[in-house]
Each structure stands twice: as structure tokens, then as C-alpha cells.
Legacy VTK file of the C-alpha trace (Angstrom):
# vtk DataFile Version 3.0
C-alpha trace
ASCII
DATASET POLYDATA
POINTS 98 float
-85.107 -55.591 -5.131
-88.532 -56.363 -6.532
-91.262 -58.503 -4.975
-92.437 -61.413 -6.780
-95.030 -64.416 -6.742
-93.616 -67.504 -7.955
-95.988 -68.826 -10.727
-94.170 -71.928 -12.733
-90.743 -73.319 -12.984
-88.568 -74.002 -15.711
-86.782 -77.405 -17.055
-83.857 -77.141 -18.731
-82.245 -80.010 -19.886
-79.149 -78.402 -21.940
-77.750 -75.781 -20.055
-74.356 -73.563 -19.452
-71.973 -75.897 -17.198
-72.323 -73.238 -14.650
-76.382 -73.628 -14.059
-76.054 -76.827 -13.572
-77.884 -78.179 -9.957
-80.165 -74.976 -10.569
-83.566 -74.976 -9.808
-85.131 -72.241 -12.420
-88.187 -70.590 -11.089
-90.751 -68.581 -13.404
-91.536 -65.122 -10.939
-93.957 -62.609 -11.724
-93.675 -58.798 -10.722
-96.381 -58.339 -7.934
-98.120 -55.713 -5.941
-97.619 -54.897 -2.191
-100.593 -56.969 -1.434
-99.171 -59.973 -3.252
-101.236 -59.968 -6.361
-99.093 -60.302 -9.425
-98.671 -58.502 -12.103
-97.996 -58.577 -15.772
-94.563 -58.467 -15.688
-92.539 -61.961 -15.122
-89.243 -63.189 -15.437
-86.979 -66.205 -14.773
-85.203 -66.492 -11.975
-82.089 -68.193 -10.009
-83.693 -70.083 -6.657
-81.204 -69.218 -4.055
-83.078 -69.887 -0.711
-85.733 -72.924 -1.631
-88.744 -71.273 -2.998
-91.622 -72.606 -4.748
-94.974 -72.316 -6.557
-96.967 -69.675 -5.642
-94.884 -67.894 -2.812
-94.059 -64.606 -2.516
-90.379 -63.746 -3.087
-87.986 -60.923 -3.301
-85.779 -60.848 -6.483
-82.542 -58.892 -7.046
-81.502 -58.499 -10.836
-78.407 -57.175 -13.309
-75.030 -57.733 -11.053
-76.621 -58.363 -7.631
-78.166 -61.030 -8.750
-74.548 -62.957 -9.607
-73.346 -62.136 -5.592
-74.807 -65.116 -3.827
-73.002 -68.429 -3.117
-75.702 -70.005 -5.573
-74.790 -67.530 -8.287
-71.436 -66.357 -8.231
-69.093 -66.083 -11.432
-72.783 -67.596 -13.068
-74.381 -65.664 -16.506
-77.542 -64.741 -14.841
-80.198 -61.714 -14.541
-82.695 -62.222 -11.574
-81.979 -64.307 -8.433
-84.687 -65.297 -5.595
-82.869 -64.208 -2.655
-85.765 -64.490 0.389
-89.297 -65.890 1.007
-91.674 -63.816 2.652
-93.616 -63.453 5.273
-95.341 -60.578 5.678
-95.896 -56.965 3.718
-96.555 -53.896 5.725
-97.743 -51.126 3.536
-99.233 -47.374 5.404
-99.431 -49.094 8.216
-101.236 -52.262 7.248
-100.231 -56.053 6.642
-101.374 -56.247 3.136
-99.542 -59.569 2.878
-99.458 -62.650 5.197
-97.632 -66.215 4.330
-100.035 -68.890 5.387
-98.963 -71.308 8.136
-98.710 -74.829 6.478
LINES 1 99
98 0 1 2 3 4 5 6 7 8 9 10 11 12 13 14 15 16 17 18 19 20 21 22 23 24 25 26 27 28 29 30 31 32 33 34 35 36 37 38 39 40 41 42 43 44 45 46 47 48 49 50 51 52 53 54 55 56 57 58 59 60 61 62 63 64 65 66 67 68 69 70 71 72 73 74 75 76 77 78 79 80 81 82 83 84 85 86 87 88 89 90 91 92 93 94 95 96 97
């Protein structure tokens, strides 16, 4: 699993038959504290995400084993929201209320 900050989302008018009812959610690769990083990718929104939360992102053939996903030709799947990092000790990372 990676952690993520949801940055964008992604239309997609034409797609595969089994993407369809999708929501498509641009993620990029962040640090414990929650600042991203250069690194992004699209993703599968499993659990209701959105625009700039911070996410946890499974990839290759974990990311086809949810309910949302299964049998589907996909990479990189949002599988939780957070709420809070803890890194040495310290919440470097807190979801704001609201």
C-alpha cells in the first residue's frame, strides 16, 4: 500500500464495459506528513474519496480484489480515507473535521 493525496479526477466518457459506474480519481504519491509528491497515478475509488484527501492505494493484483474492482483491467485502487499518520511517535497527519 502507498499513501496518496487525491489531487483531480478523471472523465471518461468511452470506457471498457467493466469501468463503467467508476468514479476515476487522479492520486499523487505523498509523504508521511501528507505533502505530495511527484509521483501520481490514476486510480479506482472504492470507498468515496475525493479532492484533496489523503488515501491509501493498493496497486498490480490487489488492486482487482475489492467488490468495486473484481474481474476489472485495473492498476491502483483507493481502498481507505484517512485519518490520521503517526510517524516516530508523532501525528504528522490529521483529517480536518468538516
Amino acid at each position: 500500500m502507498k499513501l496518496g493525496k487525491v489531487v483531480g479526477t478523471v472523465v471518461a466518457t468511452q470506457k471498457t464495459e467493466a469501468l463503467k459506474g467508476t468514479k476515476l480519481l487522479v492520486v499523487a504519491e505523498c509523504a508521511p506528513d501528507g505533502e505530495p509528491m511527484e509521483s501520481y497515478t490514476v486510480a479506482i475509488d472504492a470507498v468515496g474519496a475525493g479532492v484533496d484527501e489523503i488515501v491509501l492505494v493498493v496497486a498490480g493484483s490487489s488492486a482487482r480484489i475489492t467488490t468495486e474492482t473484481r474481474d476489472c483491467p485495473v492498476d491502483a485502487t483507493i481502498i481507505a480515507i484517512v485519518d490520521t499518520i503517526e510517524a516516530d511517535g508523532t501525528i504528522t497527519y490529521r483529517k480536518h473535521a468538516g
